[in-house]
N, CA, C and O of each residue as an XYZ file, in Angstrom:
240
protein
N       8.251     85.374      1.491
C       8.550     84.756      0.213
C       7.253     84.261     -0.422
O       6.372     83.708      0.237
N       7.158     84.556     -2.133
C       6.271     84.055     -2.310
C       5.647     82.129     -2.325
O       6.435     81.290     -2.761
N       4.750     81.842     -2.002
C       4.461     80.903     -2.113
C       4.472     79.464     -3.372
O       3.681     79.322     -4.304
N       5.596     78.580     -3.006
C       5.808     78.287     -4.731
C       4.720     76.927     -5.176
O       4.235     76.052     -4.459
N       4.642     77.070     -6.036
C       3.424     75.957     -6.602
C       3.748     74.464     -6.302
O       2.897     73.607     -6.064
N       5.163     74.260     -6.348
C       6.062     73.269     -5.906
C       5.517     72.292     -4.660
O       5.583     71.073     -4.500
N       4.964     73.340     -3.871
C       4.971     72.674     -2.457
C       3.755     72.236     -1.999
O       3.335     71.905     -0.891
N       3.054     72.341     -3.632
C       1.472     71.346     -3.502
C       1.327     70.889     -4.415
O       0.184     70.819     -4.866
N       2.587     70.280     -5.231
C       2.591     69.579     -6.758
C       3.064     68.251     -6.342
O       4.199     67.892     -6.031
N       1.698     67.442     -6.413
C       1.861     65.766     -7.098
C       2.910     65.737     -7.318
O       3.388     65.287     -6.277
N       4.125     66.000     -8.348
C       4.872     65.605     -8.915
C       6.531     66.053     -7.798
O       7.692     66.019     -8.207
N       6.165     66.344     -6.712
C       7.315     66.858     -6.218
C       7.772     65.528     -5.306
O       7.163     64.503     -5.001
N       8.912     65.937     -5.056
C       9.600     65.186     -4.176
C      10.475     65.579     -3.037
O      11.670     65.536     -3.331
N      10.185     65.987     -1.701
C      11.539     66.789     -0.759
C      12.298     65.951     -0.461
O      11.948     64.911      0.096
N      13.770     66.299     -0.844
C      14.695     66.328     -0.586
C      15.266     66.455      0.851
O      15.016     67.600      1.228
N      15.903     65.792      1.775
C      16.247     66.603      2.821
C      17.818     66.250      3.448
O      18.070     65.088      3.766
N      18.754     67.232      3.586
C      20.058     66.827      3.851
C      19.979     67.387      5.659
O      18.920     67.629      6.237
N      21.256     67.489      6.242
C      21.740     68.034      7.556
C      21.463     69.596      7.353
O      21.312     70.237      8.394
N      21.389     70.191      6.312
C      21.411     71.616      6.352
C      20.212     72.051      5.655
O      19.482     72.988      5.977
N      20.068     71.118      4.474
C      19.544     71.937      3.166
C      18.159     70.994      3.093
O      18.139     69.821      3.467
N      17.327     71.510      2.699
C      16.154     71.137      1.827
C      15.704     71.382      0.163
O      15.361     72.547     -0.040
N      15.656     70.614     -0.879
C      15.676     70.536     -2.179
C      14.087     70.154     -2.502
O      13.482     69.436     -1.706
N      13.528     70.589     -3.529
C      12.483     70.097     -3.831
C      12.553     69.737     -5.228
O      12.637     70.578     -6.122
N      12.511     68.256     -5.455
C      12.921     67.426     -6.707
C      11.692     67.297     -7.854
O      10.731     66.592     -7.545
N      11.698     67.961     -9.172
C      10.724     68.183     -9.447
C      10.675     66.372    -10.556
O      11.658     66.080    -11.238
N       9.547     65.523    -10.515
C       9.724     64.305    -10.754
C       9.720     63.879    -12.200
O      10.200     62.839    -12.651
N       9.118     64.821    -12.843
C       8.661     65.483    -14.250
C       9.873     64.938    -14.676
O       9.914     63.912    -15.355
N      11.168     65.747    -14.212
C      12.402     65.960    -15.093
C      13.235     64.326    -15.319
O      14.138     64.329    -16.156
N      12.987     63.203    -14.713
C      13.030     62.036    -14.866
C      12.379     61.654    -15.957
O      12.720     60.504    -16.232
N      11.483     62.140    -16.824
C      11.248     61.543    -18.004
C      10.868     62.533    -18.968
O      10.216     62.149    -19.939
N      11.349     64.483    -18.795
C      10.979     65.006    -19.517
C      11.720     66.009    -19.631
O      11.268     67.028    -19.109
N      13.113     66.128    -20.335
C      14.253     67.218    -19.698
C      13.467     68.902    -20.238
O      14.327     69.661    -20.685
N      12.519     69.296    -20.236
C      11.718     70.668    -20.114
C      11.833     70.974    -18.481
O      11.983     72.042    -17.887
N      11.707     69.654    -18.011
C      11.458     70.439    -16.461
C      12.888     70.049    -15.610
O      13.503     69.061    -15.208
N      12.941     71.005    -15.621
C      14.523     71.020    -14.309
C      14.619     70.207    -13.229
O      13.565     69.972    -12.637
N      15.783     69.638    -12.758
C      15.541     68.323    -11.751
C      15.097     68.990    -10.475
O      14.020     68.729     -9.939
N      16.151     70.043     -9.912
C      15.544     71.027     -9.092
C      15.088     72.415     -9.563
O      16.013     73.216     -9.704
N      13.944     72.834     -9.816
C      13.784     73.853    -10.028
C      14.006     75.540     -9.198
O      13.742     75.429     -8.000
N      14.341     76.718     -9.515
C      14.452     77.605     -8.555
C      13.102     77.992     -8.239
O      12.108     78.057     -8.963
N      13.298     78.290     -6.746
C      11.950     78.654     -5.963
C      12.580     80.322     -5.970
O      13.627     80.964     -6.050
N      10.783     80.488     -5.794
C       9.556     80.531     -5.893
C       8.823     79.909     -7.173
O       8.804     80.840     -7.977
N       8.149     78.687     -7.821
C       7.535     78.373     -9.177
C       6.234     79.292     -8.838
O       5.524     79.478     -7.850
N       6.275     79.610     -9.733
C       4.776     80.701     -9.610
C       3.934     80.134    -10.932
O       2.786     80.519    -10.711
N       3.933     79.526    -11.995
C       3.532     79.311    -13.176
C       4.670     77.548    -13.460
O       5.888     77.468    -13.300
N       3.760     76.455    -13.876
C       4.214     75.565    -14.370
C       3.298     74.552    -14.679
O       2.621     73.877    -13.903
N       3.381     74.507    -16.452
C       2.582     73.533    -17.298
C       2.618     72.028    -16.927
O       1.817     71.259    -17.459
N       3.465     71.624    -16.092
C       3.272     70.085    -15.225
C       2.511     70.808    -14.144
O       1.835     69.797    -13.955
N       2.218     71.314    -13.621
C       1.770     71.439    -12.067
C       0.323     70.521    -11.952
O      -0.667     70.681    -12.666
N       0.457     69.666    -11.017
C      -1.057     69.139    -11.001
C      -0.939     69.062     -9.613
O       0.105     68.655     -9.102
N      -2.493     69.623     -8.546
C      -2.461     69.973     -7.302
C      -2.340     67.940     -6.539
O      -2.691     66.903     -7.101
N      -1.708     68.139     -5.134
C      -1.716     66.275     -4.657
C      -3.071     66.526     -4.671
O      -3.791     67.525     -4.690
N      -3.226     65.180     -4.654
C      -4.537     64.291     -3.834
C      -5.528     64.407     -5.427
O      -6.574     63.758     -5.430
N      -5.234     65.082     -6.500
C      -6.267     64.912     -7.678
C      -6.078     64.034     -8.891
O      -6.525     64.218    -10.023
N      -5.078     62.705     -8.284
C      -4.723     61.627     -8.819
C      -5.347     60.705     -8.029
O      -5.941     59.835     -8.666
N      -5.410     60.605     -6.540
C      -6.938     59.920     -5.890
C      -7.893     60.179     -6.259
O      -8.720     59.267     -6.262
N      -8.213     61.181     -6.637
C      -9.642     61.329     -6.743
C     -10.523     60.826     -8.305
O     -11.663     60.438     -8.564
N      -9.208     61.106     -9.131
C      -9.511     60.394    -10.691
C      -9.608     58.925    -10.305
O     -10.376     58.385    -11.101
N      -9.067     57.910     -9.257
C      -8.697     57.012     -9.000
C     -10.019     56.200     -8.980
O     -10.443     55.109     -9.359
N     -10.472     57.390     -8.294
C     -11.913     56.380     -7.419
C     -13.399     56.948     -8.433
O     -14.571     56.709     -8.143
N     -12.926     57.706     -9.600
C     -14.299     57.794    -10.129
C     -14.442     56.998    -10.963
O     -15.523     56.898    -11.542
């Protein structure tokens, strides 16, 4: 499967039940463009910002 952008986006959130795993996209809490769960694979998305490059703005 391809690799979805989702699963190195700042803005995500996993989900996790007894069976299922969801990946909650956080965007859609204050911006109905982005879907609450989006379908995987995201290959392309104008929110996507990679983790850890909200620390790093943090500390310059």
């Amino acid at each position: 499967m391809t690799q979805s952008l989702c699963e190195s986006c700042q803005n995500v959130r996993e989900i996790c039940t007894a069976r299922s795993r969801f990946l909650l996209c956080e965007l859609s809490l204050t911006n109905a463009d982005y879907p609450k769960y989006p379908p995987q694979p995201i290959v392309r998305c104008d929110g996507y910002q990679p983790k850890g490059k909200a620390d790093e703005q943090e500390k310059a």
